[in-house]
C-alpha positions in Angstrom: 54.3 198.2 72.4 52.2 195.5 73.7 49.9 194.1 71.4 45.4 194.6 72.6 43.5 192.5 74.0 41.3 190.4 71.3 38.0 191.5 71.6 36.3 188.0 72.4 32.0 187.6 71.8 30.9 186.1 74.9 27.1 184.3 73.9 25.5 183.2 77.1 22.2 181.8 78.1 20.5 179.3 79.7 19.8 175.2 78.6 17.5 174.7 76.0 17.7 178.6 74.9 18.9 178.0 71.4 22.5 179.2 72.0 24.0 176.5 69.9 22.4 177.3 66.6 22.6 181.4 66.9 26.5 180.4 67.9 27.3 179.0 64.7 25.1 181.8 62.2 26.6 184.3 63.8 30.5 182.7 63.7 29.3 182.6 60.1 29.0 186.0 59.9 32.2 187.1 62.0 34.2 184.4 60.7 34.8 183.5 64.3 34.7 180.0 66.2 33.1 178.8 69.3 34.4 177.6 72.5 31.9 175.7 74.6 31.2 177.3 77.8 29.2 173.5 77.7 30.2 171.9 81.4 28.8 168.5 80.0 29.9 168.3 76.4 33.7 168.5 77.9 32.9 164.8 78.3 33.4 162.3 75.8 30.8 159.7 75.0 27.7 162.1 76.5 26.6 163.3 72.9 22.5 162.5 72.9 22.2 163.6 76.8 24.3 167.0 76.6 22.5 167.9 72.8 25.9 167.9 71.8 25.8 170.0 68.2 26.7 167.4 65.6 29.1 168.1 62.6 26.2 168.6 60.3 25.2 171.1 63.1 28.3 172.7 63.2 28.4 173.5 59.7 32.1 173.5 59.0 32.7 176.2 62.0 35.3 175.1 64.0 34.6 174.4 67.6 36.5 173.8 70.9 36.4 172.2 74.3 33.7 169.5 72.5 34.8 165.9 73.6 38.2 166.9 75.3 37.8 164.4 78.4 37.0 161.1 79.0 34.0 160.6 81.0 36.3 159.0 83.8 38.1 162.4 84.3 37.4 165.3 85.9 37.2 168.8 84.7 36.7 172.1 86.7 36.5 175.5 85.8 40.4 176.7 86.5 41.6 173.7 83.8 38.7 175.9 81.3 39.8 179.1 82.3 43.3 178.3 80.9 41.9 176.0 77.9 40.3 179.3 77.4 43.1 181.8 77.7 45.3 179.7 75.5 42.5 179.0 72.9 41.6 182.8 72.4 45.9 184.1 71.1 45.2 181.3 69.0 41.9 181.9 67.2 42.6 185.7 67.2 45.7 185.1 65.3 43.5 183.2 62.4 42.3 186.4 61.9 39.2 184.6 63.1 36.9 185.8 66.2 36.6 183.8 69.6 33.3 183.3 70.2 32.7 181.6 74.0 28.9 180.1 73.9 27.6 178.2 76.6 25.5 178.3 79.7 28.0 176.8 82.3 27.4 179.3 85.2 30.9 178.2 87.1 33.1 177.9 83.9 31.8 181.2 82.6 32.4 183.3 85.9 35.8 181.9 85.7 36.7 183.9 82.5 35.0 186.9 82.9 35.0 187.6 86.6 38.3 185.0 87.6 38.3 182.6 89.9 41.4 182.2 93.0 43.4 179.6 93.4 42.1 177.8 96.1 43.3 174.4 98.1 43.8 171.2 96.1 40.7 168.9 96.8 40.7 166.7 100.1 39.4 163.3 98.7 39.1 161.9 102.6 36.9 165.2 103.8 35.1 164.7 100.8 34.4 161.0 101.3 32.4 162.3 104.6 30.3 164.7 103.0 29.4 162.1 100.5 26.5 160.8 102.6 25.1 164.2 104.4 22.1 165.9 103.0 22.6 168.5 101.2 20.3 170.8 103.2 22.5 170.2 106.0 25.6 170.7 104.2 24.0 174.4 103.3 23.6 174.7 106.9 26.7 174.3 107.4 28.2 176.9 105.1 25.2 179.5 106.3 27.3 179.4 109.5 30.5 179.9 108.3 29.9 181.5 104.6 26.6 183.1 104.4 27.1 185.4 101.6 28.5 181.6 99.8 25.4 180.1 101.1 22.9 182.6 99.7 24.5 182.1 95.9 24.4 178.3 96.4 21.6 176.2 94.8 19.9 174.2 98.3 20.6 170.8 96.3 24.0 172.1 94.3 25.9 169.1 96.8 29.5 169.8 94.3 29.8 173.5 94.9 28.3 173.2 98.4 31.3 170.8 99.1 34.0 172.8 97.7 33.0 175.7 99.6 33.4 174.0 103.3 36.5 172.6 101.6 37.9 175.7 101.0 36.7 177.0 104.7 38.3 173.9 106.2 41.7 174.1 104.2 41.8 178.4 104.5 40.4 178.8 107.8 38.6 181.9 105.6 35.2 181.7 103.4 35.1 181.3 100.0 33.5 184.2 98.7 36.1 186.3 100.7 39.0 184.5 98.8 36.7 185.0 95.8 37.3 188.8 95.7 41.2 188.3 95.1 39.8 186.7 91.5 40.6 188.6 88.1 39.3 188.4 84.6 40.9 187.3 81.7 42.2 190.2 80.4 40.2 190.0 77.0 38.0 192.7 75.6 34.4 190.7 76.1 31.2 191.4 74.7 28.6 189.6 76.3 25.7 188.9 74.7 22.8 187.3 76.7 20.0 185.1 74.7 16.6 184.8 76.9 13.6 183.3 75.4 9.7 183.5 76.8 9.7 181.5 80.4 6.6 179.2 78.3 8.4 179.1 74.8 11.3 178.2 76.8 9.6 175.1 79.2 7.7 173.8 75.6 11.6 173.7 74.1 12.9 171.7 76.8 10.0 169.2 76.3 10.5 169.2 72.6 14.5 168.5 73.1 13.8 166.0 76.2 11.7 164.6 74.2 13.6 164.2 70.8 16.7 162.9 72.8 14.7 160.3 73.4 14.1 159.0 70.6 17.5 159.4 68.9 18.6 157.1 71.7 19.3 158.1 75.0 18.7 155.6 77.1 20.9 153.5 74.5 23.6 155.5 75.3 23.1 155.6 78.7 23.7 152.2 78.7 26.7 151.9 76.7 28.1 154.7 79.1 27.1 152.6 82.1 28.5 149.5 80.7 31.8 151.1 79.9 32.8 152.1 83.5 30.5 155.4 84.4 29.4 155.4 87.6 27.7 157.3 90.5 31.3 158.9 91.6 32.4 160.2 88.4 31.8 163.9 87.1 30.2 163.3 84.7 27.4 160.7 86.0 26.5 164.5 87.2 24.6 165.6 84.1 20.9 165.9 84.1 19.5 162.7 82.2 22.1 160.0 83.2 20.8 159.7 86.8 17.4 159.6 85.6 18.0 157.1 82.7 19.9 155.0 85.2 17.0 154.5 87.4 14.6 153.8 84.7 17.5 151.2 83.6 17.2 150.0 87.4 13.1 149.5 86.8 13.0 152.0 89.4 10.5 154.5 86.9 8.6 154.1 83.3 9.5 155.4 80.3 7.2 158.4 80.8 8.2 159.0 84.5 12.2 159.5 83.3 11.3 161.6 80.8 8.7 163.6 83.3 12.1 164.1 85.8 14.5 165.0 82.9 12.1 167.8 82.0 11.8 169.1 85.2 15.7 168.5 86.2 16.4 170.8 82.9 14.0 173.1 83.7 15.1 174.1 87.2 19.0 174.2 86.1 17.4 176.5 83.2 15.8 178.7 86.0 19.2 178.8 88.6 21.0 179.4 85.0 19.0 183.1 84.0 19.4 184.0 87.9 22.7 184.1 87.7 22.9 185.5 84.4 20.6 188.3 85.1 23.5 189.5 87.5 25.9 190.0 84.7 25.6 193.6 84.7 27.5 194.2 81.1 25.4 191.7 79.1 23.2 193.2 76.5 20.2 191.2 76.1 18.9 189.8 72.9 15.1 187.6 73.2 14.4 184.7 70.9 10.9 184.2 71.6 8.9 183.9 68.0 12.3 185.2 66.4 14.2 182.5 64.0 18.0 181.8 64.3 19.0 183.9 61.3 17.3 187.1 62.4 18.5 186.5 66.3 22.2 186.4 64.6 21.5 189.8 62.6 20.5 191.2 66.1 23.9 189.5 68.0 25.8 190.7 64.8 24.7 194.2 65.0 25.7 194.7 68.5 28.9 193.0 67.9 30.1 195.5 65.3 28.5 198.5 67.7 30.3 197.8 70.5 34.1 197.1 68.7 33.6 199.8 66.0 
């Protein structure tokens, strides 16, 4: 007889929600350990800027996909879907429970909703799009994709990109060939953490804030110094841009901590729209609430929903 699924805790929520510290009470609690649904902390080297949790942070809970690629490399959502789907066997067979945390809209949608296997990238047709707006390169993908279009950020250039790849190298849309996608097939309970739209702005000022001045734009510059540039994926991640141009004299101090803010804040925003369409996720708020009795809340559902 085939052996079940491992039921597998699925902790989502936007930036700057407090994902991170429920993760690791309530792995405490289950005995489980986390898998970053993190797209930045993938990357080595980007610890201040992605909030990365530290070890004293992690409190002895183990934790995957943390530091698994140099910042020169690339990493997309297929390569975590089967990180993911070889990670889970694993951790289920500790006796321990998987527990996927992170707010990475792409990576996550690949695990619980599938993704297809779509062309290989075309680095020349890429190259062109590299200087059109990306209003115009929505345009473009209105006309041929319009059901892609309307699910694609206005300034979201990567995912804009990939779509008219994928028209260009199928000859059909993407969110056609999106349809074909499975799930994992894991047993997921998806738990959603949403905070108070104010508490939530005043937390990303507070983190922008303390980032800061544990050294961002110190590491920034180490980064910078050690090869990362404009090209590379993960240049991508709201704070280096910005710290680069201040670098460049090209803002103050205040000023790149001004756009960081609002950079997180909009991602935060695009982040609960698409979460608000996952239609299993039971819903858990933080506002006012502290981290131990948020995990009593995540806990309790948990055991509910695999008793």
């Amino acid at each position: 007889m085939e052996a079940a699924a491992p039921p597998v805790l699925v902790l989502l929520g936007a930036t700057a929600s407090g994902k991170t510290a429920v993760a690791v009470e309530v792995a405490k609690r289950l005995d489980g350990e986390v898998i970053s649904a993190d797209s930045r902390a993938f990357f080595q080297g980007l610890d201040i800027v992605t909030a990365k949790p530290t070890e004293a942070e992690r409190q002895g809970i183990p934790h995957h996909l943390i530091d698994n690629v140099s910042f020169r490399e690339s990493y997309d959502a297929m390569a975590f879907r089967r990180d993911v789907e070889r990670l889970v066997p694993v951790i289920a067979a500790r006796g321990a429970v998987p527990i996927l945390a992170g707010g990475g809209t792409l990576y996550l949608r690949a695990v619980l909703s599938g993704l297809f296997e779509g062309p290989s990238k075309d680095e020349e047709f890429r190259a062109k799009l590299e200087t059109v707006d990306p209003r115009v390169l929505h345009e473009r993908l209105a006309s041929v994709d319009p059901e892609a279009a309307a699910s694609i950020h206005v300034n979201d250039r990567l995912r804009l990109t990939r779509a008219l790849e994928v028209h260009r190298g199928t000859g059909r849309p993407i969110s056609e060939l999106q349809l074909q996608a499975e799930p994992l097939p894991y047993d997921f309970v998806v738990i959603g953490l949403r905070r108070d739209r104010e508490e939530h702005r005043t937390a990303i000022v507070r983190r922008t804030r303390e980032m800061i001045e544990a050294g961002l734009v110190a590491e920034i510059r180490a980064l910078l110094d050690a090869g990362l540039t404009p090209d590379m994926q993960a240049y991508r991640t709201i704070g280096i841009p910005e710290v680069a141009d201040h670098l460049s004299d090209e803002s103050t101090l205040a000023e790149m901590e001004e756009l960081i803010v609002r950079a997180t804040w909009a991602l935060a925003r695009r982040q609960m729209a698409w979460f608000r369409r996952e239609k299993d996720a039971a819903w858990v708020d933080l506002t006012g609430r502290s981290v131990s009795d948020v995990a009593e809340r995540v806990h309790s559902l948990w055991k509910d929903a695999t008793a």
